[in-house]
N, C-alpha and C positions, 0 to 999 in steps of 0.2 A: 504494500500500500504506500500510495506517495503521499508524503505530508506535503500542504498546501505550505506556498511561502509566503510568509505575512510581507506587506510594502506599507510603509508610513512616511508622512512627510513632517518635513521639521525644518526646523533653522541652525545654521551650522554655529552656535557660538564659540566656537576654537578649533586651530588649526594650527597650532605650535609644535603637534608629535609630527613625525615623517610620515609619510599615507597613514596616516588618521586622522579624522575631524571630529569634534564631537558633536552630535546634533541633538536638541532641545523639541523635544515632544511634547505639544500641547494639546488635551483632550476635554470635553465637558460633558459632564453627565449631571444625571439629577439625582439627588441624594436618596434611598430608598425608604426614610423616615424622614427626615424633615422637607424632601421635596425642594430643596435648595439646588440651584445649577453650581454645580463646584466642576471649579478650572481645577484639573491635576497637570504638571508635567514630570518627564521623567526625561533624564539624557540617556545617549545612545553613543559610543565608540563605533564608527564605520570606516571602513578602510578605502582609501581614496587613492591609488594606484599611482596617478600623475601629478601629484599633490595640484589640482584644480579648482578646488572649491578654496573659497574662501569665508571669512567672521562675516555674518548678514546673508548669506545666499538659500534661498528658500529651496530643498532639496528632496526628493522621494528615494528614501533608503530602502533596502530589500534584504530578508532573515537570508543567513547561506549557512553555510557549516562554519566550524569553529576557527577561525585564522590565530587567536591567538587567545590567554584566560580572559578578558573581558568583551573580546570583538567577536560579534557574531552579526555584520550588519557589516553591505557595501553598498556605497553609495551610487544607486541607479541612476540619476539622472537631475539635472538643476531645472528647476524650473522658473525661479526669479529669483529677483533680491528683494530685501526687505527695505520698509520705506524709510526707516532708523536713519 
């Protein structure tokens, strides 16, 4: 059975490691008792091959296998910048 590969999109806030960037997930749900929309986010280590991406760049990451202990995420593709 093939596991589905999850894609998320995020903002790249650092790019200081070599093909890594870390990218900033932001999600909103509604609280299941208080019925409140709460903003979560959570960063993500994705690996960035041609070191391309840059701090600000609005980007759809994709799960792969394990590249290293904390990166399980490479960066599919930019899709803009942020307006920061």
């Amino acid at each position: 059975m093939i596991k589905a590969k999850r894609i998320l999109v995020g903002t790249v806030v650092s790019d200081a490691m070599d093909k890594t960037v870390t990218v900033r997930v932001t999600r909103r749900f509604k609280h299941p008792l208080y019925k409140k929309v709460v903003t979560a986010r959570k960063k993500y280590l994705a690996h960035d091959e041609e070191n391309a991406f840059h701090e600000g760049d609005i980007v759809r990451i994709q799960e792969c296998a394990p590249i290293s202990k904390r990166k399980t995420w490479f960066v599919k593709e930019k899709i803009g910048e942020s307006r920061r």
